[in-house]
PDB file of N, CA, C and O in Angstrom:
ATOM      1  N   UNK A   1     -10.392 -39.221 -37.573  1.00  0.00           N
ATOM      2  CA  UNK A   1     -10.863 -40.055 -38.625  1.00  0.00           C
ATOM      3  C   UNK A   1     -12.336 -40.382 -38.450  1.00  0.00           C
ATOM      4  O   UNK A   1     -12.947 -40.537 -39.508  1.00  0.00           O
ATOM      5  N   UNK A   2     -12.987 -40.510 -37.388  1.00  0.00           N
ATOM      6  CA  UNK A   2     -14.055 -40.766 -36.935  1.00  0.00           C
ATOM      7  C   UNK A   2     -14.972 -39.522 -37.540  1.00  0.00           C
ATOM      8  O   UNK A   2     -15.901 -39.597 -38.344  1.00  0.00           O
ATOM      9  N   UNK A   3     -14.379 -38.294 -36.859  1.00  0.00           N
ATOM     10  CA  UNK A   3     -15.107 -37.209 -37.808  1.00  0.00           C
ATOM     11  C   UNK A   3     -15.512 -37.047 -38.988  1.00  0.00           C
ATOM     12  O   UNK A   3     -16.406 -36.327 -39.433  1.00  0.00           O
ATOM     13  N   UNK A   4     -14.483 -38.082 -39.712  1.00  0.00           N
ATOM     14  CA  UNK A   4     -14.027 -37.184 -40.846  1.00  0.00           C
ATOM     15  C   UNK A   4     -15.474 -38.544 -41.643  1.00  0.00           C
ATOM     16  O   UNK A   4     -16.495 -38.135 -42.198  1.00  0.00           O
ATOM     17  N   UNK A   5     -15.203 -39.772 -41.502  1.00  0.00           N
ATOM     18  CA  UNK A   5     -16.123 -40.716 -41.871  1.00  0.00           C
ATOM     19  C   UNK A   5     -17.752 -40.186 -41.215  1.00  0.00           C
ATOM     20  O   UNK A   5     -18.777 -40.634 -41.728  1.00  0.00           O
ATOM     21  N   UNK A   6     -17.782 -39.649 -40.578  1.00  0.00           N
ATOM     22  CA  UNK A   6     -19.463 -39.044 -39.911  1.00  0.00           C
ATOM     23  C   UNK A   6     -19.691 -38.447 -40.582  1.00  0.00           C
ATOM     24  O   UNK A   6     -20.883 -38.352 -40.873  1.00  0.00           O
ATOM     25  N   UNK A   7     -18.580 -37.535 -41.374  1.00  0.00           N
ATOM     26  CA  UNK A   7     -19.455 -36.132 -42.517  1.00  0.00           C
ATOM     27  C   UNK A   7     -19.025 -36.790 -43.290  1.00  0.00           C
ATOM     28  O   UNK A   7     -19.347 -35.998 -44.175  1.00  0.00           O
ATOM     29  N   UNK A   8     -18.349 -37.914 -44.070  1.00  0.00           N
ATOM     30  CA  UNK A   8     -18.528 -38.491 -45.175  1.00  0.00           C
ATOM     31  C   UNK A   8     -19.353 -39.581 -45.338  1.00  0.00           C
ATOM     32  O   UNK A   8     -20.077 -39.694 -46.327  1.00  0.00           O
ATOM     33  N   UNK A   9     -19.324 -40.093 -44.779  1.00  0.00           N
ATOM     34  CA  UNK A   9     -20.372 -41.528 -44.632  1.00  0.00           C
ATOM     35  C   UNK A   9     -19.622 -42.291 -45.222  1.00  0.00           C
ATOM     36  O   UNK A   9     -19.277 -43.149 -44.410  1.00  0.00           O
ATOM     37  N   UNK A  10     -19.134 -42.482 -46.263  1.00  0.00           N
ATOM     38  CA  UNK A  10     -18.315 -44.029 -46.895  1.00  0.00           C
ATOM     39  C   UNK A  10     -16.831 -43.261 -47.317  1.00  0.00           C
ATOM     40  O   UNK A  10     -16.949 -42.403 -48.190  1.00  0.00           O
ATOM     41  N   UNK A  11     -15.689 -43.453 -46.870  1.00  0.00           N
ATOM     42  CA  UNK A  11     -14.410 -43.233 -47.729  1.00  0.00           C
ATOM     43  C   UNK A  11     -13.746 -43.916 -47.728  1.00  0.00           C
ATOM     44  O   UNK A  11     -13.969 -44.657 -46.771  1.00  0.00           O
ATOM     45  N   UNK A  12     -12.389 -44.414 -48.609  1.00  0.00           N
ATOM     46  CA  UNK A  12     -11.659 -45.466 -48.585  1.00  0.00           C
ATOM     47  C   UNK A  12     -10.571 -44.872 -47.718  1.00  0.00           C
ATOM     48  O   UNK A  12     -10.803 -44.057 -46.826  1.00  0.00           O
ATOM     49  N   UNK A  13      -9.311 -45.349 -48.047  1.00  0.00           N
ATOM     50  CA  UNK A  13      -8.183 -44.854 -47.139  1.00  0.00           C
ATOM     51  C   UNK A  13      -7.032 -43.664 -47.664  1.00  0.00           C
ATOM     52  O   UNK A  13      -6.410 -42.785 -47.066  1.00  0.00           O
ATOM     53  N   UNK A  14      -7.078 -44.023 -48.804  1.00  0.00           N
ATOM     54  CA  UNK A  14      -6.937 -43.213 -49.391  1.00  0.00           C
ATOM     55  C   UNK A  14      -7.566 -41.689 -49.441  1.00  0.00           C
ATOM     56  O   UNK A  14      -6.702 -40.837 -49.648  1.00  0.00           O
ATOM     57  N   UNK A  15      -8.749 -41.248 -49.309  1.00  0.00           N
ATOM     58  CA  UNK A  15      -9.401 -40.170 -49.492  1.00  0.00           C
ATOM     59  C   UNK A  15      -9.516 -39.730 -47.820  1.00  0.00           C
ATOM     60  O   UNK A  15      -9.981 -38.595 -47.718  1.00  0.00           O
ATOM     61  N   UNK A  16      -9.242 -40.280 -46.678  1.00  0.00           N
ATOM     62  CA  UNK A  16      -9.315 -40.424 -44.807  1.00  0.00           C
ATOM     63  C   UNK A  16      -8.061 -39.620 -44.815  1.00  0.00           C
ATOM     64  O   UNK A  16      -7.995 -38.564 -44.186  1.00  0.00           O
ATOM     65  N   UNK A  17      -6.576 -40.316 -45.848  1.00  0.00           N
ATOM     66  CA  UNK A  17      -5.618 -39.967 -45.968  1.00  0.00           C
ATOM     67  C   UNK A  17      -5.465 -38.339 -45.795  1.00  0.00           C
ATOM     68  O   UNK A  17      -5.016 -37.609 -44.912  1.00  0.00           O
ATOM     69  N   UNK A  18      -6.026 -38.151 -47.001  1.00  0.00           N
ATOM     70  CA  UNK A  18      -5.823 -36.877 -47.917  1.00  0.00           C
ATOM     71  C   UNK A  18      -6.505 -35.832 -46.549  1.00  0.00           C
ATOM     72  O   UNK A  18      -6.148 -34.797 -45.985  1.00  0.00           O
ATOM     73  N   UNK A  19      -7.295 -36.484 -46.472  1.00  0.00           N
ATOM     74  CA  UNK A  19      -8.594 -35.556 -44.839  1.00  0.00           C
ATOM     75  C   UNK A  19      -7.806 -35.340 -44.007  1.00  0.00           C
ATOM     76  O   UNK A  19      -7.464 -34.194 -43.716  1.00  0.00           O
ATOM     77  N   UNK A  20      -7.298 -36.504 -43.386  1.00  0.00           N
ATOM     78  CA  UNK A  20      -6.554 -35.794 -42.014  1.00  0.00           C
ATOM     79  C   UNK A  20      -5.260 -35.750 -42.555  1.00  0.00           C
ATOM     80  O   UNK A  20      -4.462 -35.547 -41.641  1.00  0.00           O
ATOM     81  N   UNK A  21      -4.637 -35.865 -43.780  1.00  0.00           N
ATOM     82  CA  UNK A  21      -3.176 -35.639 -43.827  1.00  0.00           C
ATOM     83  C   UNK A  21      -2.495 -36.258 -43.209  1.00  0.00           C
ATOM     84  O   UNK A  21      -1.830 -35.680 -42.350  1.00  0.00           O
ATOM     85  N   UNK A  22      -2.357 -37.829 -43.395  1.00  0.00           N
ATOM     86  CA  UNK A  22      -1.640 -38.476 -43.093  1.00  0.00           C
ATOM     87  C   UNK A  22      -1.476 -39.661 -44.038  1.00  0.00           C
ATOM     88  O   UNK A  22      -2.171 -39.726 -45.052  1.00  0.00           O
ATOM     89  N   UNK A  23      -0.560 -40.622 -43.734  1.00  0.00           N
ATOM     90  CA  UNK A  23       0.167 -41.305 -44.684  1.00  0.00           C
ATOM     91  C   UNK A  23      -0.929 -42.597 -44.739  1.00  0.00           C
ATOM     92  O   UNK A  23      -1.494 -42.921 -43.694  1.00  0.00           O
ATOM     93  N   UNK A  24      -1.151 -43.180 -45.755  1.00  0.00           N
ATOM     94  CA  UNK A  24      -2.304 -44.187 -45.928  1.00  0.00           C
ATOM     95  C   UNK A  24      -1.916 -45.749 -45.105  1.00  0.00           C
ATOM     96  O   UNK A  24      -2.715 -46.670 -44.939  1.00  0.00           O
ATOM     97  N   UNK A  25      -0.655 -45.723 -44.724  1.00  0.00           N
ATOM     98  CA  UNK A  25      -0.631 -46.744 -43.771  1.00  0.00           C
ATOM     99  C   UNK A  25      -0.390 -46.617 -42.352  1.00  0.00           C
ATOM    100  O   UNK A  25      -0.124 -47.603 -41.664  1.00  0.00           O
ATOM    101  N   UNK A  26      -0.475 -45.383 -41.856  1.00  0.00           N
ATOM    102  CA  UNK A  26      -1.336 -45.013 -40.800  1.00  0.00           C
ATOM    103  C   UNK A  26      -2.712 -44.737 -40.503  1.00  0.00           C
ATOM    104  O   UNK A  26      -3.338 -44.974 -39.471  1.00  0.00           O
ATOM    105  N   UNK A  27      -3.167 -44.073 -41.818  1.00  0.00           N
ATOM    106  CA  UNK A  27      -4.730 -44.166 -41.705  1.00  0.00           C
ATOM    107  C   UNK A  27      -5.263 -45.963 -41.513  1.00  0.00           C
ATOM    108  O   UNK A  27      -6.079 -46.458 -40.735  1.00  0.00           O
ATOM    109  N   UNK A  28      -4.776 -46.318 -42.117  1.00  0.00           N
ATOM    110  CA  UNK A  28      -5.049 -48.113 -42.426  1.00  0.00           C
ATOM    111  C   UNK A  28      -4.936 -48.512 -40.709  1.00  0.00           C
ATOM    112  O   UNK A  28      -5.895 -48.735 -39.970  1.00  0.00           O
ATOM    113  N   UNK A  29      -3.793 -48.523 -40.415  1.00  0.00           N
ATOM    114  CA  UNK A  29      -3.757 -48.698 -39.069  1.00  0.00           C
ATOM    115  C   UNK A  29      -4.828 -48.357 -37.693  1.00  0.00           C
ATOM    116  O   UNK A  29      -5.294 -49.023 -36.768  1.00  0.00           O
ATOM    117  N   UNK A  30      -4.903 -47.049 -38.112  1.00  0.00           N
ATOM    118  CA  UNK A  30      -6.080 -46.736 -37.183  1.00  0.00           C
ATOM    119  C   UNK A  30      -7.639 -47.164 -37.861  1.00  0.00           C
ATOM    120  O   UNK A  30      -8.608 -47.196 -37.102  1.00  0.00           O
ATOM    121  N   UNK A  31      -7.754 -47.391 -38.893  1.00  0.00           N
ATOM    122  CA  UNK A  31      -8.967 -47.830 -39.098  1.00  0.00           C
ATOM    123  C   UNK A  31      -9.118 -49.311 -38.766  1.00  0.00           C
ATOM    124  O   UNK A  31     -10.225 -49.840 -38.665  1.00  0.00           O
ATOM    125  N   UNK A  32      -8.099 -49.885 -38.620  1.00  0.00           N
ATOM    126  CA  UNK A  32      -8.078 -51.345 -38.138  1.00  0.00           C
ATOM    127  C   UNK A  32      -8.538 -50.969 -37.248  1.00  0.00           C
ATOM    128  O   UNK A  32      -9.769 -50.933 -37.273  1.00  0.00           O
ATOM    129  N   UNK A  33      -7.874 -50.512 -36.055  1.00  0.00           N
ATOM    130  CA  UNK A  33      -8.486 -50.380 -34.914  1.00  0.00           C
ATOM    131  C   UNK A  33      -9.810 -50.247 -34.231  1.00  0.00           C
ATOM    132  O   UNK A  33     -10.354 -50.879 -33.326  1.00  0.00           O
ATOM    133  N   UNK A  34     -10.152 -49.208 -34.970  1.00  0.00           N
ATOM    134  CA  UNK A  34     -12.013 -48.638 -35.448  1.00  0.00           C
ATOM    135  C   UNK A  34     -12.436 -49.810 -35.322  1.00  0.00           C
ATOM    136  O   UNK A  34     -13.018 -50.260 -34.335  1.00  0.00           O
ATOM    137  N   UNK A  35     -12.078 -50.569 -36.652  1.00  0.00           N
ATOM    138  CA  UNK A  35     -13.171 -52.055 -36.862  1.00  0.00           C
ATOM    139  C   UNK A  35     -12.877 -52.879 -35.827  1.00  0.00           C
ATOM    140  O   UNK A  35     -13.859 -53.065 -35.109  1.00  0.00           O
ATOM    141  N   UNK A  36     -11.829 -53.481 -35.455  1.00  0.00           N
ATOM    142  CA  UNK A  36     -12.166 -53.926 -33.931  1.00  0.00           C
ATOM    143  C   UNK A  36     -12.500 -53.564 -32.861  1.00  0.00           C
ATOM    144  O   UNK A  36     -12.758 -54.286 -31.898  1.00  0.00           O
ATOM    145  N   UNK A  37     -12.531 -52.381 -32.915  1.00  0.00           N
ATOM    146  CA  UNK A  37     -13.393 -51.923 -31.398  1.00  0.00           C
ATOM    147  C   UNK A  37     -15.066 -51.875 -31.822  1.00  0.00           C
ATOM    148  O   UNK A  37     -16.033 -51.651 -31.095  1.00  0.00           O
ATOM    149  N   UNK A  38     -15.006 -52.182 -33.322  1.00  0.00           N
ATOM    150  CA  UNK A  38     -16.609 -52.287 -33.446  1.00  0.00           C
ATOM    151  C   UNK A  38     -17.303 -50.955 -33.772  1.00  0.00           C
ATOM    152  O   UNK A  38     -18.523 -50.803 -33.838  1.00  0.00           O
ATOM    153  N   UNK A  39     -16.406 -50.047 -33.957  1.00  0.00           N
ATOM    154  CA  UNK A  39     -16.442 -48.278 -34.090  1.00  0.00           C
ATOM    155  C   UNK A  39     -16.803 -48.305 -35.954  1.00  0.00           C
ATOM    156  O   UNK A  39     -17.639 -47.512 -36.387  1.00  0.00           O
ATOM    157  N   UNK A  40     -16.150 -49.191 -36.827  1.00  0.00           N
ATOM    158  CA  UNK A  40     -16.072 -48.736 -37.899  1.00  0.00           C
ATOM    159  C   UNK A  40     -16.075 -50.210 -38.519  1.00  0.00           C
ATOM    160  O   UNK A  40     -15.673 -51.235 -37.968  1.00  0.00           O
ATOM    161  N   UNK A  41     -16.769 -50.038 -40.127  1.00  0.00           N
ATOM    162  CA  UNK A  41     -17.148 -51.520 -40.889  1.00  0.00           C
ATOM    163  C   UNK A  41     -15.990 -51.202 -42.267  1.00  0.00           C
ATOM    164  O   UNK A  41     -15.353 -50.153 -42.356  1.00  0.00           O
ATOM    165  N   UNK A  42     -15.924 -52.052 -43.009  1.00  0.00           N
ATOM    166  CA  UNK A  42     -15.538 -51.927 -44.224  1.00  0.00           C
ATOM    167  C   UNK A  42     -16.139 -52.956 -45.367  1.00  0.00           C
ATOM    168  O   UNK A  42     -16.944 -53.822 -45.024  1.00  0.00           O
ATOM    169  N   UNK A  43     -15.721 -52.827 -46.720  1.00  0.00           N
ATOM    170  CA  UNK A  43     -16.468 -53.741 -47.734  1.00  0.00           C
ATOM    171  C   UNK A  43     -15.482 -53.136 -48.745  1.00  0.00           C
ATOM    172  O   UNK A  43     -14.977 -52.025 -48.581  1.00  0.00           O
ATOM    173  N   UNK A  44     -15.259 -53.860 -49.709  1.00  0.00           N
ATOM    174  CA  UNK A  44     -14.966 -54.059 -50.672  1.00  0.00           C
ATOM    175  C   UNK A  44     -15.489 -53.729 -52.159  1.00  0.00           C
ATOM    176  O   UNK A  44     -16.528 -54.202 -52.620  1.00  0.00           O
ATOM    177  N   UNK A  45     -14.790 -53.019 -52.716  1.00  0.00           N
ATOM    178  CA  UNK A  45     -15.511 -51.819 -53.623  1.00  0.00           C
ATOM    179  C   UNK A  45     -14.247 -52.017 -54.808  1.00  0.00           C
ATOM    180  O   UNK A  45     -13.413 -51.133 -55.006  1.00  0.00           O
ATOM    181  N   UNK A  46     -14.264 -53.485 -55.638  1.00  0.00           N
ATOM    182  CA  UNK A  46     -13.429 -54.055 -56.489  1.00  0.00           C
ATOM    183  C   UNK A  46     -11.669 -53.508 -55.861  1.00  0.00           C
ATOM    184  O   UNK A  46     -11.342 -54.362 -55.037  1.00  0.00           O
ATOM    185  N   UNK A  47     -10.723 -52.613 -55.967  1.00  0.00           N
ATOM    186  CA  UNK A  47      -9.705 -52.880 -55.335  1.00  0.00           C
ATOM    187  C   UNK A  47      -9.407 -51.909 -54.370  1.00  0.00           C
ATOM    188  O   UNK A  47      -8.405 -52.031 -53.665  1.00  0.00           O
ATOM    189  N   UNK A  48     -10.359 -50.725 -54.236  1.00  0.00           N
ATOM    190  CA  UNK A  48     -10.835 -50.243 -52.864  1.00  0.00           C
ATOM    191  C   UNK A  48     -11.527 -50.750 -52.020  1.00  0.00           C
ATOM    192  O   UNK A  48     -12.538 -51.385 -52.320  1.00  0.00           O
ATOM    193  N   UNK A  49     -10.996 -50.518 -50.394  1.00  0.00           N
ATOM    194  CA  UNK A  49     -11.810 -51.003 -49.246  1.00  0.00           C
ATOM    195  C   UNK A  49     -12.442 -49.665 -48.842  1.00  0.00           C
ATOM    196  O   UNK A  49     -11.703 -48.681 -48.868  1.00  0.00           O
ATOM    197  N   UNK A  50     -13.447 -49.544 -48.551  1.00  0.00           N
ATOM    198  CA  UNK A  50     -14.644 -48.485 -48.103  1.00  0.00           C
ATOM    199  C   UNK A  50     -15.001 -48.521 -47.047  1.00  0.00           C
ATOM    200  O   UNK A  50     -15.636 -49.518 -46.702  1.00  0.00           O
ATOM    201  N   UNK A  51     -14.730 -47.385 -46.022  1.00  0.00           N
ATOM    202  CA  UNK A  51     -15.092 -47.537 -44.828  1.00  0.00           C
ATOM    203  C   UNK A  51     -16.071 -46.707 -43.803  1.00  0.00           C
ATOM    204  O   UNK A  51     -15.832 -45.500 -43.785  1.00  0.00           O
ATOM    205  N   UNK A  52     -16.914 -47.062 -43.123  1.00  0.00           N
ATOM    206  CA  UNK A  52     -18.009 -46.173 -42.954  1.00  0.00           C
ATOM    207  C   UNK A  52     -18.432 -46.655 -41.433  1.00  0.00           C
ATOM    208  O   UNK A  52     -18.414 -47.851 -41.142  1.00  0.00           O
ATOM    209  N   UNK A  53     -18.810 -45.646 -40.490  1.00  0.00           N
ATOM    210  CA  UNK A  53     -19.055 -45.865 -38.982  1.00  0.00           C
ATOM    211  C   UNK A  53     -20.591 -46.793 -38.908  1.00  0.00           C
ATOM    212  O   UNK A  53     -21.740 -46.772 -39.350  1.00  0.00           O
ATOM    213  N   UNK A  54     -19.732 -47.547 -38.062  1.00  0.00           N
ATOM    214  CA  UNK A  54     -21.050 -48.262 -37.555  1.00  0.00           C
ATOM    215  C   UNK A  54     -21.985 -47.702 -36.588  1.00  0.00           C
ATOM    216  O   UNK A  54     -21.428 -46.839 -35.909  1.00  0.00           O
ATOM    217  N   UNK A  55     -23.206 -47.884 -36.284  1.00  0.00           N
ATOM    218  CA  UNK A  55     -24.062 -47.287 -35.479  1.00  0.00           C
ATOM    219  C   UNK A  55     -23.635 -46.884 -34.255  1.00  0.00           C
ATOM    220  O   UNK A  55     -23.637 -45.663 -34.102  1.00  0.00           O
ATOM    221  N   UNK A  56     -23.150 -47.756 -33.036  1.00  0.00           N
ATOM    222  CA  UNK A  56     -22.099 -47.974 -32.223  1.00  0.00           C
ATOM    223  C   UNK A  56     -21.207 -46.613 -32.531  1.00  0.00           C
ATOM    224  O   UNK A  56     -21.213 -45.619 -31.806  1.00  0.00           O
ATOM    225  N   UNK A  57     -20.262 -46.798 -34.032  1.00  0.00           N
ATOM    226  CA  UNK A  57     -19.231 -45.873 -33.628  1.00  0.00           C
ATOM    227  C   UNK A  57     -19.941 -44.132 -34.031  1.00  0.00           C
ATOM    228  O   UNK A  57     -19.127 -43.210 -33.967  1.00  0.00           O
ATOM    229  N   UNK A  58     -21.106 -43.856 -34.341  1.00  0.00           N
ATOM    230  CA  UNK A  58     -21.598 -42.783 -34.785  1.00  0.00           C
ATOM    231  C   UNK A  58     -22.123 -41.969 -33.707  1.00  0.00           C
ATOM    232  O   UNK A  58     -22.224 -40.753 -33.546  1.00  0.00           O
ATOM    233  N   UNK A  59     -22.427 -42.987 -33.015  1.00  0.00           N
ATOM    234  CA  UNK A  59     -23.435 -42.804 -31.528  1.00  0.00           C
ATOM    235  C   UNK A  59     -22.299 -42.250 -30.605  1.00  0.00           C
ATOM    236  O   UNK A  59     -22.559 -41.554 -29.623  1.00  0.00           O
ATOM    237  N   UNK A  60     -21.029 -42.594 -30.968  1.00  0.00           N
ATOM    238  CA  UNK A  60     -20.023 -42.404 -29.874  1.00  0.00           C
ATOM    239  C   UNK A  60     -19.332 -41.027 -30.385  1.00  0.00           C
ATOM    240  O   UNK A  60     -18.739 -40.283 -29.605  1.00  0.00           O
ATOM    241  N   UNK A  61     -19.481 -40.735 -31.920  1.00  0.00           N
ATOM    242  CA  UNK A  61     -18.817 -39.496 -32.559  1.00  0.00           C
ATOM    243  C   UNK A  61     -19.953 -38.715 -32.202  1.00  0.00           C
ATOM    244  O   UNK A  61     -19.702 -37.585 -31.782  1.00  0.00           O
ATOM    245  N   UNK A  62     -20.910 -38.994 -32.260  1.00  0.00           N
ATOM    246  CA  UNK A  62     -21.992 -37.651 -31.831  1.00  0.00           C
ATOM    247  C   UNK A  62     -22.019 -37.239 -30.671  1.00  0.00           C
ATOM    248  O   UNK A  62     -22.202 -36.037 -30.480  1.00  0.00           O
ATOM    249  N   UNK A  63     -21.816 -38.271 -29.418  1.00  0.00           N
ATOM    250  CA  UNK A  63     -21.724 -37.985 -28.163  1.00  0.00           C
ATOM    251  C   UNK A  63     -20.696 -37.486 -27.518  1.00  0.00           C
ATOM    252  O   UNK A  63     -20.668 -36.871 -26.453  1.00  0.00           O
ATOM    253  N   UNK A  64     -19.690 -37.852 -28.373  1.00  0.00           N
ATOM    254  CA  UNK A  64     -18.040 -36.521 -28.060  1.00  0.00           C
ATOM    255  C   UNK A  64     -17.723 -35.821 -29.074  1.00  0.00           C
ATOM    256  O   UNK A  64     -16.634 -35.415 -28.668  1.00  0.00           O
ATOM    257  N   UNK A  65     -17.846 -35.359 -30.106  1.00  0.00           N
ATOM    258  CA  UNK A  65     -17.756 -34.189 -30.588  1.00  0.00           C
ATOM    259  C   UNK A  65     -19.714 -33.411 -31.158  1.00  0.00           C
ATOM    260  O   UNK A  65     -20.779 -33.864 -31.579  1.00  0.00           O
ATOM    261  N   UNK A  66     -19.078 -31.970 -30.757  1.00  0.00           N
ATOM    262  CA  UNK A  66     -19.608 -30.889 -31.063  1.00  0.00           C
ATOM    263  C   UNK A  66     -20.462 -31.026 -32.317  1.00  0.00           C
ATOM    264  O   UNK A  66     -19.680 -31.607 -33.069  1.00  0.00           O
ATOM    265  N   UNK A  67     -21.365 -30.882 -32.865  1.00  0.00           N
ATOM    266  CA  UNK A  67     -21.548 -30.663 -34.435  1.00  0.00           C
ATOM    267  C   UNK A  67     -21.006 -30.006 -35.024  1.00  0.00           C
ATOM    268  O   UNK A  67     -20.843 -30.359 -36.192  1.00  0.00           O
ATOM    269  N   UNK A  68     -20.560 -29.012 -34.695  1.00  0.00           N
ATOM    270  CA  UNK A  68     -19.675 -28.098 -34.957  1.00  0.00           C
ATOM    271  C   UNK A  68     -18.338 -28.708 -35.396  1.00  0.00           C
ATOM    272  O   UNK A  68     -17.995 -28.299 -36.505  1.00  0.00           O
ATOM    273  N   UNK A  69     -17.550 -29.515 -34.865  1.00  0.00           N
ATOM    274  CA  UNK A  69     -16.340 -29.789 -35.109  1.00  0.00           C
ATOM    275  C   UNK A  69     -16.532 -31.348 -36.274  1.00  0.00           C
ATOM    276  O   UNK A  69     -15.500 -31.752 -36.811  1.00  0.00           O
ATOM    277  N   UNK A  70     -17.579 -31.931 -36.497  1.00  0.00           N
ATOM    278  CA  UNK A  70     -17.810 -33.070 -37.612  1.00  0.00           C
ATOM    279  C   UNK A  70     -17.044 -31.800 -38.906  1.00  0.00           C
ATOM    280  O   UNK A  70     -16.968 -30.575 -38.806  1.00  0.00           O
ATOM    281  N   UNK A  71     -16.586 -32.705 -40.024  1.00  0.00           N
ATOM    282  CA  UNK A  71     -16.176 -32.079 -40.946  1.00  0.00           C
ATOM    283  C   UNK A  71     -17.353 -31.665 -41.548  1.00  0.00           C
ATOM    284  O   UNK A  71     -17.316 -30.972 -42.565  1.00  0.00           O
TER     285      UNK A  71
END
């Protein structure tokens, strides 16, 4: 998911979903996580939540994956 938000820059959960193919309340789940570890922010985009790596978590996707492997 981390990847997948580095080559997208903003997606909701829905569209993270569809990316890694998984069910939107598991994506939800792990993006909770993200935002408390301080990896990932969100905002409010009328009844979508939008979610996009924080500096912190970009710095940490660049430093373990490849460029190659970012979507």
């Amino acid at each position: 998911m981390a990847a997948a938000l580095a080559a997208g820059g903003e997606l909701c959960v829905c569209d993270l979903a569809w990316v890694v193919d998984q069910a939107q309340n598991l994506v939800s789940h792990h993006l909770r996580r993200l935002r408390t570890a301080g990896l990932a922010a969100s905002r409010c985009e009328g009844r979508l939540v939008m979610y996009h790596l924080t500096d912190r978590g970009k710095a940490l996707t660049e430093a373990v994956l490849p460029p190659a492997e970012t979507l």
